[in-house]
One Martini backbone bead per residue (centre of mass of N, CA, C, O) as a GRO file, in nm:
protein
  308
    1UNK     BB    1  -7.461  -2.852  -5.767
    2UNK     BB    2  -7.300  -2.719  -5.977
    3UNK     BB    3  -7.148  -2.525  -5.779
    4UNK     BB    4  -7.001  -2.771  -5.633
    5UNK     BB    5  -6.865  -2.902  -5.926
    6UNK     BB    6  -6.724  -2.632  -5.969
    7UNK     BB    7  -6.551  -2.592  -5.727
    8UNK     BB    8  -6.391  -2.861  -5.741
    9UNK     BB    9  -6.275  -2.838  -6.011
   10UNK     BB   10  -6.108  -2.601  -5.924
   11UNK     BB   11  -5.980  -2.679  -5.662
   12UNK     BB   12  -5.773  -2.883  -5.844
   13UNK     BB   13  -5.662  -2.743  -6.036
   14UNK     BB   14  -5.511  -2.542  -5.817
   15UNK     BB   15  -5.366  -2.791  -5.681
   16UNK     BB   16  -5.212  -2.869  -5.932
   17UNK     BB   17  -5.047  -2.601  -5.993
   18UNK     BB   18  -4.932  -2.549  -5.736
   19UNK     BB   19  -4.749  -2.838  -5.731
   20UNK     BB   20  -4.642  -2.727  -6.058
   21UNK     BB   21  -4.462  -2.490  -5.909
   22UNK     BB   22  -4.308  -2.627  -5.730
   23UNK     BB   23  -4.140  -2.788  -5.884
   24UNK     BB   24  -4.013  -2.604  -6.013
   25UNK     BB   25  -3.889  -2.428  -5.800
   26UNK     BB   26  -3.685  -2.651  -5.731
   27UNK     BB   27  -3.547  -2.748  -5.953
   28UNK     BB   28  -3.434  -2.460  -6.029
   29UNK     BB   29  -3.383  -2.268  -5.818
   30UNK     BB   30  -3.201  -1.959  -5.865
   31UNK     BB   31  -3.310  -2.041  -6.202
   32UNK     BB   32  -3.577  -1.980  -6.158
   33UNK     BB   33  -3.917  -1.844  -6.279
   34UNK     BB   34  -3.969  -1.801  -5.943
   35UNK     BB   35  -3.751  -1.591  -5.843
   36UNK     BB   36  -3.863  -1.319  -5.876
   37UNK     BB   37  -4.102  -1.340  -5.681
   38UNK     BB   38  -4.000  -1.416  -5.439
   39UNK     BB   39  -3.837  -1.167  -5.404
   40UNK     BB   40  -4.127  -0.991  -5.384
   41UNK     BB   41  -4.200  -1.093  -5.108
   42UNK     BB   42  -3.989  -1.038  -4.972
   43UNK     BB   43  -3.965  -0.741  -5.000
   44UNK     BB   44  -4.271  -0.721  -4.847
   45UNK     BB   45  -4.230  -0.936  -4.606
   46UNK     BB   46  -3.956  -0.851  -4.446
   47UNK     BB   47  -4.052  -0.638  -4.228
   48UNK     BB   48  -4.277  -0.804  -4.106
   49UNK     BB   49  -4.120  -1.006  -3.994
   50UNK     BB   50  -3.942  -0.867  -3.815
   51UNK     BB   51  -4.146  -0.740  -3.647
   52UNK     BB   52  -4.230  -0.998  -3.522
   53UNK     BB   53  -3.967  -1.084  -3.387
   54UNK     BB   54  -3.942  -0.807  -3.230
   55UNK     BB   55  -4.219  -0.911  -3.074
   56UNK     BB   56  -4.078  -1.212  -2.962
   57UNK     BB   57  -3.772  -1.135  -2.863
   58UNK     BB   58  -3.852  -1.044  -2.552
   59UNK     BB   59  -4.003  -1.319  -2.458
   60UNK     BB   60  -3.755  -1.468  -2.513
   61UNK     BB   61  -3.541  -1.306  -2.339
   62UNK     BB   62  -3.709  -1.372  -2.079
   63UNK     BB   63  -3.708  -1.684  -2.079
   64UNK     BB   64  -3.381  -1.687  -2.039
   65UNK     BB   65  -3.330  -1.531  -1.816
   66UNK     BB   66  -3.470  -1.719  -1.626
   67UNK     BB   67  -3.351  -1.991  -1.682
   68UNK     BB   68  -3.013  -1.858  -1.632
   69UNK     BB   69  -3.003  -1.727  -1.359
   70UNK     BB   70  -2.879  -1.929  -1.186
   71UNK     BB   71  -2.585  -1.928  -1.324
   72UNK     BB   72  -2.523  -1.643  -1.285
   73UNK     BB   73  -2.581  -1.672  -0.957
   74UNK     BB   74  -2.316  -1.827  -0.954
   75UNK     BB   75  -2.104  -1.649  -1.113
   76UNK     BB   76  -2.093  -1.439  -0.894
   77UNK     BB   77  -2.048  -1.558  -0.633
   78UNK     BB   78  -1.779  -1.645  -0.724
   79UNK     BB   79  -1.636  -1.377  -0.787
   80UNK     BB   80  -1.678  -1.307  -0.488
   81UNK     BB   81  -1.507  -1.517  -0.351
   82UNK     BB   82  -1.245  -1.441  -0.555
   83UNK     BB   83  -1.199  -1.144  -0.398
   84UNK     BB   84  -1.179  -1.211  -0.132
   85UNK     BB   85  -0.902  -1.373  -0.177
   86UNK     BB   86  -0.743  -1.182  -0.288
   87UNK     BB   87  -0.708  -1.004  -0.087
   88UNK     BB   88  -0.620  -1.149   0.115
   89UNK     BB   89  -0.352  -1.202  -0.005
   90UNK     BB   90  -0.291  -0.881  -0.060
   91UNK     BB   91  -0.294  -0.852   0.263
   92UNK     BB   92  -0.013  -1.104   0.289
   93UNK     BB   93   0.134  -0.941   0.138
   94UNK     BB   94   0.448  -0.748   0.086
   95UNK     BB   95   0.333  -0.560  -0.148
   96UNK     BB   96   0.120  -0.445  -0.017
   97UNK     BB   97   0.235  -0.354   0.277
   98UNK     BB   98   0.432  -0.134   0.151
   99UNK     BB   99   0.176   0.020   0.009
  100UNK     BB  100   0.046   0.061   0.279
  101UNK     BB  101   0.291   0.231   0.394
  102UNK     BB  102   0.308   0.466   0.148
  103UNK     BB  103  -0.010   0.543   0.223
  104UNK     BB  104   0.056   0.623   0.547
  105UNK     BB  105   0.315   0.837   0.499
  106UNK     BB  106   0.185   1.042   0.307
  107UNK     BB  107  -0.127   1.103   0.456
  108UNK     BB  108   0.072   1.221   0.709
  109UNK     BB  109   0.213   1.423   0.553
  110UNK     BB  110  -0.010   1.577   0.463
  111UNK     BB  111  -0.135   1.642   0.742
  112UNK     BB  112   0.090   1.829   0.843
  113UNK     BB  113   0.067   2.028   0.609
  114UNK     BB  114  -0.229   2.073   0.503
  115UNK     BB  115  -0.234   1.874   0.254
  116UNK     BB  116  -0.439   1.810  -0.048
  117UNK     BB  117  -0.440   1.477  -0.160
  118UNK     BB  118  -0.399   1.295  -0.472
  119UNK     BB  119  -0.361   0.981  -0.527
  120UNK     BB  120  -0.119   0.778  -0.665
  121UNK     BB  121   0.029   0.555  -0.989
  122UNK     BB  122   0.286   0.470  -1.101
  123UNK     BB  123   0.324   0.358  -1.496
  124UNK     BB  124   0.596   0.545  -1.558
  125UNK     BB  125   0.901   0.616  -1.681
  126UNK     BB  126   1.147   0.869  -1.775
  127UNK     BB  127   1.110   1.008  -2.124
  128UNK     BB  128   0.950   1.363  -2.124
  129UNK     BB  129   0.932   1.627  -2.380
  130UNK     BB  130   1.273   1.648  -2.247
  131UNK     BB  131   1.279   1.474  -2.000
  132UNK     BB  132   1.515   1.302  -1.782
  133UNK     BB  133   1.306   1.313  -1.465
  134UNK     BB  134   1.014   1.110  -1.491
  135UNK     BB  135   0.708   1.046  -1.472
  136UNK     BB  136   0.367   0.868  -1.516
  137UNK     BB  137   0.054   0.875  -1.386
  138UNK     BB  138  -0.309   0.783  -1.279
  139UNK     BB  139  -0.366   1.103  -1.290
  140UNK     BB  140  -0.584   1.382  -1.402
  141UNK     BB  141  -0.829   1.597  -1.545
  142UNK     BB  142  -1.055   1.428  -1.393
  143UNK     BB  143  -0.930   1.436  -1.066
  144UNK     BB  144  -0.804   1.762  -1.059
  145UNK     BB  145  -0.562   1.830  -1.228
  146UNK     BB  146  -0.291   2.020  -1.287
  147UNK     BB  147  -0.047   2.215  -1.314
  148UNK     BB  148   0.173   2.288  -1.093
  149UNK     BB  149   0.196   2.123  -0.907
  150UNK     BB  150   0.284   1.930  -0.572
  151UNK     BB  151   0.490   1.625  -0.536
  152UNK     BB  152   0.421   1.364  -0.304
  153UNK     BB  153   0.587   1.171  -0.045
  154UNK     BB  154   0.615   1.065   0.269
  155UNK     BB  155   0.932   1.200   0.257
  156UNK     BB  156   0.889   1.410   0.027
  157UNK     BB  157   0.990   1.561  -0.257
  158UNK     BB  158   0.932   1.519  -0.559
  159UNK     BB  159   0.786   1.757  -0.749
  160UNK     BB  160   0.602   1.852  -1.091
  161UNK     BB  161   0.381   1.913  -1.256
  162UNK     BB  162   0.379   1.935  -1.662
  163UNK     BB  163   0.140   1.744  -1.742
  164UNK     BB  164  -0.222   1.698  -1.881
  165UNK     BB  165  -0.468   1.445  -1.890
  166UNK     BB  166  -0.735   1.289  -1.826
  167UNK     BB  167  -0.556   1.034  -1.680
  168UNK     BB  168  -0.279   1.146  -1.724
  169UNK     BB  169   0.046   1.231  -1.562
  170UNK     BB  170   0.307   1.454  -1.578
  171UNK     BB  171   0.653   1.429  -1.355
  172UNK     BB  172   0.870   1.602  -1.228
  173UNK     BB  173   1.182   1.563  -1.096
  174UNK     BB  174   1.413   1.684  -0.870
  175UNK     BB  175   1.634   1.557  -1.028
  176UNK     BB  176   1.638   1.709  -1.229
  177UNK     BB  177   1.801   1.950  -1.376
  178UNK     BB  178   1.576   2.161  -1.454
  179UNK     BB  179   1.517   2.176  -1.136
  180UNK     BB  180   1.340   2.395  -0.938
  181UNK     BB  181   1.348   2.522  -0.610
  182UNK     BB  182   1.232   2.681  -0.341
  183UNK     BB  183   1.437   2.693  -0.029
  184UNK     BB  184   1.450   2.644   0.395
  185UNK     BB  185   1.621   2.655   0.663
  186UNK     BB  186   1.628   2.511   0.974
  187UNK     BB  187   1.516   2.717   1.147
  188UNK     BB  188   1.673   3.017   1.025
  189UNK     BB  189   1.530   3.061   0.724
  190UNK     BB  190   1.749   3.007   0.494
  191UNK     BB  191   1.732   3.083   0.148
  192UNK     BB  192   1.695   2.919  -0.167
  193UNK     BB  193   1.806   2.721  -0.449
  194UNK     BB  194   1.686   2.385  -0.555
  195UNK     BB  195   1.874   2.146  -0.789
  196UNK     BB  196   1.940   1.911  -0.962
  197UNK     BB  197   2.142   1.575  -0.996
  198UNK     BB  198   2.045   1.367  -1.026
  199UNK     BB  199   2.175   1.099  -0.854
  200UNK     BB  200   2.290   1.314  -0.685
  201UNK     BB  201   2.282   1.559  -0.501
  202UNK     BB  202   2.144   1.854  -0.426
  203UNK     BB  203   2.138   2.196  -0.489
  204UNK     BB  204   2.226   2.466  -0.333
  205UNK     BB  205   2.135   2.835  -0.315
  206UNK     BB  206   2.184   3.073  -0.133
  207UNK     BB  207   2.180   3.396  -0.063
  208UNK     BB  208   2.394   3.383   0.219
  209UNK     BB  209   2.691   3.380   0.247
  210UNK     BB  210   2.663   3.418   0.590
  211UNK     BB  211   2.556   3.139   0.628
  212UNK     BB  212   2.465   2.905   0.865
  213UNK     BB  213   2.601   2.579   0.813
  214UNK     BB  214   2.567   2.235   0.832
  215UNK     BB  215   2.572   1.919   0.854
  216UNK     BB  216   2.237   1.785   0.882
  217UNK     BB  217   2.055   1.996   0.810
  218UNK     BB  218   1.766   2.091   0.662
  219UNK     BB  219   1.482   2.128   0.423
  220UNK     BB  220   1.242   2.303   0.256
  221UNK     BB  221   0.990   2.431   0.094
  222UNK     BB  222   0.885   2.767   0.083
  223UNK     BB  223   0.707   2.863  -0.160
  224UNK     BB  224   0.450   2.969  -0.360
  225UNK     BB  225   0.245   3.151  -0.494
  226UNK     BB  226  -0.057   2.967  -0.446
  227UNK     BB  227   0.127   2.697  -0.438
  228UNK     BB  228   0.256   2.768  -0.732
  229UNK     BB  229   0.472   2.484  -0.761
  230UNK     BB  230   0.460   2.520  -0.429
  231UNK     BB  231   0.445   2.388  -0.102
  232UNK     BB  232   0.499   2.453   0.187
  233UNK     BB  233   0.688   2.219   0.386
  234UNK     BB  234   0.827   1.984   0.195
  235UNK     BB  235   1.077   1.812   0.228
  236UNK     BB  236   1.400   1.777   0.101
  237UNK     BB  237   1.678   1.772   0.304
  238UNK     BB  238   2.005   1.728   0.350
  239UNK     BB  239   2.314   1.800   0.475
  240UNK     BB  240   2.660   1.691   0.326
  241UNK     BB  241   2.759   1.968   0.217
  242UNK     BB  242   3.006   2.255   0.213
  243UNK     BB  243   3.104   2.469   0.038
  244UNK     BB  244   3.383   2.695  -0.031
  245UNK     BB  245   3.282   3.077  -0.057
  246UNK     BB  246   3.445   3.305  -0.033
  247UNK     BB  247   3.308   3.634  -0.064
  248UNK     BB  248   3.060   3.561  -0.153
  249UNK     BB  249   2.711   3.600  -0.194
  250UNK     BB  250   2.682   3.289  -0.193
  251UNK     BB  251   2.597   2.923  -0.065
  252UNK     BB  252   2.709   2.607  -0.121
  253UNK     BB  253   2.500   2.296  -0.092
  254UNK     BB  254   2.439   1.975  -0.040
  255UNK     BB  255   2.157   1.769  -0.104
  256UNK     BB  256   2.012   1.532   0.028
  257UNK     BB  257   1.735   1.357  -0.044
  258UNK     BB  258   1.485   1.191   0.095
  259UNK     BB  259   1.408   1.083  -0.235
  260UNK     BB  260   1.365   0.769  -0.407
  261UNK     BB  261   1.335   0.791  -0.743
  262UNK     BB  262   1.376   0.459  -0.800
  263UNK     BB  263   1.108   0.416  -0.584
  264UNK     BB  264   0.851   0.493  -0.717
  265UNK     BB  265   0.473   0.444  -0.637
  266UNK     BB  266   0.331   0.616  -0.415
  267UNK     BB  267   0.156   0.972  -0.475
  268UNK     BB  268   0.115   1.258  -0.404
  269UNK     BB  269  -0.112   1.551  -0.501
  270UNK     BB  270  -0.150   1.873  -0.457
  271UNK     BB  271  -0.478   2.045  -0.508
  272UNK     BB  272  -0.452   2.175  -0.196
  273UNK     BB  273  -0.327   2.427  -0.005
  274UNK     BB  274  -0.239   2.551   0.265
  275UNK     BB  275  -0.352   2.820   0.484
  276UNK     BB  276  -0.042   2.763   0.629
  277UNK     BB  277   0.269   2.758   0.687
  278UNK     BB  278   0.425   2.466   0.828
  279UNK     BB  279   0.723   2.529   0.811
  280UNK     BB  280   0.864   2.233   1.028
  281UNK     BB  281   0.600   2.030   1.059
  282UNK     BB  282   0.691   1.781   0.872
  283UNK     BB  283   0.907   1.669   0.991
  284UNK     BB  284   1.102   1.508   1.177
  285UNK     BB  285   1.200   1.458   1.453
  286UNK     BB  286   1.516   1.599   1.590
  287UNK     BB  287   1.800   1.538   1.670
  288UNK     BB  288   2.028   1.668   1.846
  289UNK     BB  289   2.235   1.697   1.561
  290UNK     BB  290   1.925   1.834   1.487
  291UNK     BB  291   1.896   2.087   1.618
  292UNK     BB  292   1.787   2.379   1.586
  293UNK     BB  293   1.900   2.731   1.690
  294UNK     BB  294   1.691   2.905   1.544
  295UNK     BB  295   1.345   3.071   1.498
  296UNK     BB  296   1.193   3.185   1.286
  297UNK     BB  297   0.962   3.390   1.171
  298UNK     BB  298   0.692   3.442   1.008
  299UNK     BB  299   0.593   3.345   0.676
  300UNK     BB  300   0.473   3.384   0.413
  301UNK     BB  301   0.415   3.277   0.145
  302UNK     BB  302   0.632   3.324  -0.156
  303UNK     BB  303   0.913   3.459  -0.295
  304UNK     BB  304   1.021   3.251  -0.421
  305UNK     BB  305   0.910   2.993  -0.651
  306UNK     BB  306   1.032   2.896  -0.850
  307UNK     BB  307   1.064   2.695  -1.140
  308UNK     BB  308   0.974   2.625  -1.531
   0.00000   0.00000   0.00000
């Protein structure tokens, strides 16, 4: 009995002191005598509670996630009804319209040249490195993309690649003064280099002083060994002056471009050449006033090479 009683007044006591040290630190609050101690049970026991939060907190997230499924999967129905609208309407309008047919006139082009070509789309004009007549387009070397590639669109040529990032591309336009590619009159197969001129047409440089060539003649690029920086068959544009050049070794004549260079949108770069030379088979039919006079010899691409 003596240990029972003694027990109870011991436990008493213990519960007087712990009420009373409850009291202090409370009214004591941050400058408690018992702020030391508390903060190092924090310290001791700080571990063990995110551990067992941790291990509290995978089932509390799959209670939620179960909770919520029903929300999520409301959610993605909405989204997925609303891209279908958006499709449809993008289906219907007239810019949708115009650029699938940018990117069939492409492909046409493409295939008749036999070139493999990665599709991309302008999303900067301007001067880039030093070039005042470049794009730069949403496909890089992520894409498979590379230097002195051959950029073309449903129309004919529009330039070549001259810089390289891993999502985008700088290109040059044919139209730039700096821009220089051989090129070849259709039917006769007399060839020259095609230099830019701005907004004005591309000036040609026959090789041939007495070369016959007369306004509506028609012209595609020649083409660089490896395909590089020009694959052969490109449409470049026709013949709307012959200047003048008697005695000379060269004749200089001006050619409109196919391609409108101020509304450029969707273009495709030849990743891969041609196995064989295209000659004039990507040209559209020519009218009886654009028949050429003579089918010149197949020959392979070579020099001159053209480009910077």
């Amino acid at each position: 009995m003596r240990d029972t009683r003694e027990s109870r007044l011991l436990l008493i006591l213990l519960v007087a002191v712990a009420f009373a040290l409850i009291t202090v630190d409370i009214k004591g609050g941050e400058s408690s005598p018992l702020g030391g101690a508390r903060r190092a049970a924090a310290g001791v026991l700080g571990p063990v509670e995110r551990g067992a939060a941790s291990a509290v907190d995978p089932v509390a997230d799959t209670v939620r996630s179960f909770r919520d499924a029903a929300t999520h999967s409301g959610r993605i129905d909405q989204l997925n009804r609303d891209n279908t609208e958006l499709r449809q309407k993008l289906a219907s309008s007239d810019a949708a319209a115009g650029r699938t047919k940018q990117l069939d006139d492409m492909l046409r082009t493409a295939g008749a040249g036999g070139y493999t070509v990665k599709a991309a789309q302008v999303i900067a004009i301007g001067a880039a490195q030093g070039f005042s007549w470049t794009i730069t387009i949403d496909a890089g070397s992520d894409d498979g993309l590379t230097r002195d590639m051959t950029v073309i669109n449903g129309q004919g040529l529009v330039g070549r690649v001259t810089t390289v990032a891993p999502t985008t591309s700088t290109v040059l336009l044919a139209s730039d003064p700096g821009f220089s590619a051989g090129a070849r009159l259709e039917g006769s197969g007399e060839i020259g280099f095609a230099s830019g001129q701005g907004t004005g047409p591309m000036r040609v440089e026959l090789l041939n002083g007495k070369a016959q060539v007369k306004a509506g003649d028609r012209l595609v690029t020649f083409g660089s060994q490896s395909g590089r920086p020009f694959v052969p068959g490109v449409p470049v544009g026709k013949v709307v002056e012959v200047e003048a050049t008697p005695g000379q070794l060269t004749k200089t004549i001006m050619v409109e471009p196919y391609v409108q260079f101020t509304r450029l949108d969707l273009i495709g770069v030849v990743v891969v050449p041609p196995r064989t030379d295209p000659r004039d088979a990507v040209l559209p039919p020519a009218t009886a006033a654009q028949a050429p006079a003579a089918q010149a010899p197949a020959v392979p691409p070579a020099s001159p090479t053209g480009g910077n």
